[in-house]
C-alpha positions as CSV (number, residue, x, y, z in Angstrom):
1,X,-26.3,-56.1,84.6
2,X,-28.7,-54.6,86.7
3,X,-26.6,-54.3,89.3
4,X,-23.8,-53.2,87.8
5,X,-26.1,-50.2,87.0
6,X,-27.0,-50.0,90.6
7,X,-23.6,-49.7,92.1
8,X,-22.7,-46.6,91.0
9,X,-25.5,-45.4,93.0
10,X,-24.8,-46.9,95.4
11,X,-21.0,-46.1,95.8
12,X,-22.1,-42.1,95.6
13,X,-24.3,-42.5,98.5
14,X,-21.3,-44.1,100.9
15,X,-19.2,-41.1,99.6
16,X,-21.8,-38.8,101.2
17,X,-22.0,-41.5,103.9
18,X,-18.5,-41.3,104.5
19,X,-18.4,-37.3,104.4
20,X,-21.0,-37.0,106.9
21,X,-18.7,-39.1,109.3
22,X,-15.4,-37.7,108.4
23,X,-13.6,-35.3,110.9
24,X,-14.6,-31.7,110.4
25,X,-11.9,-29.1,109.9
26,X,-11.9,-25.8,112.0
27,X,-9.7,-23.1,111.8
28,X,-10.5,-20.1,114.1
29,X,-11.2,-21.4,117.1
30,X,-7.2,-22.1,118.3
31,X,-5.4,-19.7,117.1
32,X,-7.3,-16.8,118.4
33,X,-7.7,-14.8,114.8
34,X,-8.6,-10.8,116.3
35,X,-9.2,-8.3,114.3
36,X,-7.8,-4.7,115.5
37,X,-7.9,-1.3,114.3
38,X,-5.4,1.3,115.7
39,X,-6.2,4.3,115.4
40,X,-2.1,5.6,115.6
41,X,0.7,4.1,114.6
42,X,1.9,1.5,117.2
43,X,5.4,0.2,117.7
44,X,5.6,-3.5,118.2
45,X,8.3,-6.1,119.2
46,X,9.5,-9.2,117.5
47,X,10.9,-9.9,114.3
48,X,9.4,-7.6,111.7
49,X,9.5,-7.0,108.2
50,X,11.8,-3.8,106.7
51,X,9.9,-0.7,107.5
52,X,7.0,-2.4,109.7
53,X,8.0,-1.9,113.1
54,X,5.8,0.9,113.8
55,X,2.6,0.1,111.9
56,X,0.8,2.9,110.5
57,X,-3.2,3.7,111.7
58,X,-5.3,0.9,110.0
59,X,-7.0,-2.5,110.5
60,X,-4.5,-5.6,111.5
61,X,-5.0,-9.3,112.2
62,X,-3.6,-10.8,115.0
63,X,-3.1,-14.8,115.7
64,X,-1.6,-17.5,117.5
65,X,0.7,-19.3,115.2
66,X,1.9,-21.8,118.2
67,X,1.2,-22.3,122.0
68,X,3.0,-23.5,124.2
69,X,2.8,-23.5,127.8
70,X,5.2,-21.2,128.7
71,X,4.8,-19.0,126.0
72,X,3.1,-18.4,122.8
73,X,4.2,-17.0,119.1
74,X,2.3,-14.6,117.6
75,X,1.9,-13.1,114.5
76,X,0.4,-10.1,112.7
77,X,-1.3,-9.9,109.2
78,X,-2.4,-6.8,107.1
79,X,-6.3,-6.7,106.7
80,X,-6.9,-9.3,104.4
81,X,-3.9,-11.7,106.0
82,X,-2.2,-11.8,102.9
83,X,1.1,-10.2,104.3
84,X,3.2,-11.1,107.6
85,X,4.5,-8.2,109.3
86,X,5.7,-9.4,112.4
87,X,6.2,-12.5,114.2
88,X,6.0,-12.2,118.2
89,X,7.3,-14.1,121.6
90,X,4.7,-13.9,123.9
91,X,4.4,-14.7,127.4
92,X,1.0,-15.9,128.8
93,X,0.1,-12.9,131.7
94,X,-3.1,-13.8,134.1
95,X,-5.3,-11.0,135.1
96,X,-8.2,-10.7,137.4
97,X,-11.0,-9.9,135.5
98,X,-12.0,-10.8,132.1
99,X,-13.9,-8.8,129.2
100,X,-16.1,-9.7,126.4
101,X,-14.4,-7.5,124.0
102,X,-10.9,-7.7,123.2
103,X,-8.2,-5.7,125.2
104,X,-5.4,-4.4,123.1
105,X,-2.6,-2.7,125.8
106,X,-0.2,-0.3,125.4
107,X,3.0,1.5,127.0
108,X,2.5,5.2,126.8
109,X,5.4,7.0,125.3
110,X,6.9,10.7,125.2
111,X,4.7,13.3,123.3
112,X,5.8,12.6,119.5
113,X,6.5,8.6,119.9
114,X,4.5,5.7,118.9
115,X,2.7,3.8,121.8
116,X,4.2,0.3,122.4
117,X,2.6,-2.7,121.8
118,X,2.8,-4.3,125.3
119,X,-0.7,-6.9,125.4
120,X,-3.4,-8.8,123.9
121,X,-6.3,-10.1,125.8
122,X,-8.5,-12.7,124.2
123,X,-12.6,-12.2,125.1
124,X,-13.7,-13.9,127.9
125,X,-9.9,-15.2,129.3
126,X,-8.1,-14.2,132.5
127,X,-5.0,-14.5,130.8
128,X,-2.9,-12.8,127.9
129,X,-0.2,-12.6,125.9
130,X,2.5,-10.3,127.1
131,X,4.9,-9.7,124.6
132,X,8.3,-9.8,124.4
133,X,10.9,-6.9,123.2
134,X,14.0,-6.8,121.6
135,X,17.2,-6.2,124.3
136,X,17.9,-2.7,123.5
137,X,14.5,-1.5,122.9
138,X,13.2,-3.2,126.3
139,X,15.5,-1.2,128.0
140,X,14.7,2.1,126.7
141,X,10.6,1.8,126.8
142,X,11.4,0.7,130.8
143,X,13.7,3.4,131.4
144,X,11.4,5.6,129.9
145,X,7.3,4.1,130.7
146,X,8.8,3.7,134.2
147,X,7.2,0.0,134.1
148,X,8.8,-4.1,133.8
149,X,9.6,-4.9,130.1
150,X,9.8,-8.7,128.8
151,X,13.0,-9.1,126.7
152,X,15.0,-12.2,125.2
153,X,18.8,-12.4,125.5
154,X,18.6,-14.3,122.9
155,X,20.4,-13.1,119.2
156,X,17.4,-13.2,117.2
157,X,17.1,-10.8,113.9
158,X,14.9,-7.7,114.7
159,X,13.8,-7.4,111.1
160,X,14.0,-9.2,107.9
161,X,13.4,-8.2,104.1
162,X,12.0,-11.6,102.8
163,X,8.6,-12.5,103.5
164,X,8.2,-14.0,107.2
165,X,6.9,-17.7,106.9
166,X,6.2,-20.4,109.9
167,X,9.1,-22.5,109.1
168,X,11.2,-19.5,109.6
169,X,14.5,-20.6,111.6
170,X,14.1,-17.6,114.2
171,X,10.6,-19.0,114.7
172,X,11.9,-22.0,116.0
173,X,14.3,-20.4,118.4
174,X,11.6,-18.2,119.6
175,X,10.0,-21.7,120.8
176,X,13.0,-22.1,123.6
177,X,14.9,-18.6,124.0
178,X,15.3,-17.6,127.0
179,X,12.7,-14.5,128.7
180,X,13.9,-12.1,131.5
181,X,12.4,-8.7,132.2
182,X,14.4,-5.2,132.8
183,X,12.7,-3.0,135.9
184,X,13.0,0.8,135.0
185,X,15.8,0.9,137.1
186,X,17.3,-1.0,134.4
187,X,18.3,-4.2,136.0
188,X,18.0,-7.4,134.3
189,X,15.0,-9.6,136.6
190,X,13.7,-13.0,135.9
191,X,10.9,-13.4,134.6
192,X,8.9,-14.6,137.4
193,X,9.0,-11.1,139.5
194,X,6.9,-9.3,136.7
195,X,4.8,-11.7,135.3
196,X,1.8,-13.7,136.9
197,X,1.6,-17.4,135.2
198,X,-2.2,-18.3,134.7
199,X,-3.3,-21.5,136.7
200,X,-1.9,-25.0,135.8
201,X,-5.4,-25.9,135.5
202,X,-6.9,-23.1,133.4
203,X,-3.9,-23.6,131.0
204,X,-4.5,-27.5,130.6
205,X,-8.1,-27.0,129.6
206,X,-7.2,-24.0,127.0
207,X,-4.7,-26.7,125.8
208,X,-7.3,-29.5,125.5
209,X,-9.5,-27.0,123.6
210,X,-7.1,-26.0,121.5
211,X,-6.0,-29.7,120.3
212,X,-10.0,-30.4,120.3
213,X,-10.1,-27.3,117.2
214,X,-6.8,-27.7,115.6
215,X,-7.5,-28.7,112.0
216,X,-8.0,-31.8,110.9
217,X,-5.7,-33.6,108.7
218,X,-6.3,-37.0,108.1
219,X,-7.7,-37.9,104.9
220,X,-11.6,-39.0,104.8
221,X,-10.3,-41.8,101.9
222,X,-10.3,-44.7,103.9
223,X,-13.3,-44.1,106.2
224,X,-15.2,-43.6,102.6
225,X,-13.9,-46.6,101.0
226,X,-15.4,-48.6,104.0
227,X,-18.5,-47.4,103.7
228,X,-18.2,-48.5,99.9
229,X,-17.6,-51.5,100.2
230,X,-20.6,-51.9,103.1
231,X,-22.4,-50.9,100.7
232,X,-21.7,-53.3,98.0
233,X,-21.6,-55.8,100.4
234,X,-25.3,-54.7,101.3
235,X,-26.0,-54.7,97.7
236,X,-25.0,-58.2,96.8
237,X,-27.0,-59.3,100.0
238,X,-30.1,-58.1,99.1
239,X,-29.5,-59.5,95.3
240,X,-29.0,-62.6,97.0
241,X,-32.5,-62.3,98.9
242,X,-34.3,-61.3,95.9
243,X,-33.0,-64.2,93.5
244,X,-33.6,-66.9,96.5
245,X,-37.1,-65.5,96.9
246,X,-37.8,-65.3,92.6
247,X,-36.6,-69.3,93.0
248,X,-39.0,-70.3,95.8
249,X,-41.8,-68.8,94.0
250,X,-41.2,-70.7,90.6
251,X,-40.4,-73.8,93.0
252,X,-44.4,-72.9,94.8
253,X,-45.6,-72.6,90.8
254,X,-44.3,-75.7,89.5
């Protein structure tokens, strides 16, 4: 009886055994969560909600919602990530020299227009994401910002009324459509003429970061059910010992 009463105990302290050695989830660290503040409205590429392809002046969230290593999609979230606005194609873009802040660019516009979204560089990275426009609109923001625009070929919706989710069809096309750039001159370039791919290496260790952060998971269940049953196991030892030694002391009596 008495250890029946003892193995509740017991059991509770291989739970917090077993949580101690369970896998930790993390969230922030792989998809790159930035929080920006424009301080004009900003027009922005990708597949946005109705009404949200310029967004107003305010505070946005920006994050990677897959990487890949061509390209990467990301989205943006309203200040307390709570609504989607737009889910973007984005093209990793090396750079020279890297920041500790984080470098929101733009492609200046006429008097009386929005800026265009055109990059976002992570703290500390050499590389960014260059984002990717819509046909049409890539060739009007080159014709008129005189500079290479990334666009898709591919027939993807340029905005949607229903919530945007991550299971999304167009996100999944996004993962393989096809990326090409127009020059201000208005011809259609490939991709590799206006954008610098970062290093094979400095990409494989951002990827092996990444997998080392992504959340975890696996359920702790059976890591803490062996730890239980250690434990009772233990228990059932040590009863074991303690009876033996109770009988060798009435044997040493008698």
């Amino acid at each position: 009886m008495r250890l029946l009463k003892a193995v509740p105990t017991v059991f509770c302290l291989a739970v917090l055994a077993g949580a101690m050695f369970s896998p930790a989830a993390k969230a922030d660290a792989w998809d790159l969560k930035t929080t920006v503040t424009f301080s004009g409205p900003v027009e922005i590429p990708g597949v946005h909600v109705a009404g949200w392809g310029v967004l107003p002046a305010g505070t946005y969230v920006f994050k990677i919602l897959d990487s890949q290593a061509d390209r990467h999609i990301v989205q943006i979230f309203n200040k307390d990530e709570t609504v989607c606005y737009a889910t973007i194609m984005a093209i990793p873009n090396f750079r020279l020299k890297t920041t500790d802040n984080t470098v929101i660019t733009f492609r200046e516009r006429p008097a009386g227009q929005p800026e265009a979204l055109r990059g976002w560089f992570y703290p500390g990275r050499q590389w960014g994401e260059e984002f990717v426009y819509p046909k049409a609109k890539a060739m009007e923001i080159a014709t008129t910002t005189k500079t290479p625009v990334l666009f898709s070929p591919a027939e993807l919706p340029v905005e949607v009324t229903e919530p945007i989710t991550a299971d999304a069809p167009f996100v999944a096309q996004m993962k393989t459509a096809p990326v090409m750039a127009y020059q201000p001159t208005g011809e259609e370039v490939q991709l590799a003429e206006v954008v610098t791919p970062p290093p094979p290496a400095e990409m494989q260790a951002e990827t092996q970061a990444s997998a080392a952060t992504l959340p975890q998971t696996g359920s702790p269940l059976p890591l803490i059910a062996l730890f239980g049953l250690l434990a009772l196991m233990s228990a059932f030892a040590m009863r074991s010992v303690r009876l033996a030694a109770i009988r060798s002391t009435k044997n040493s009596s008698l």
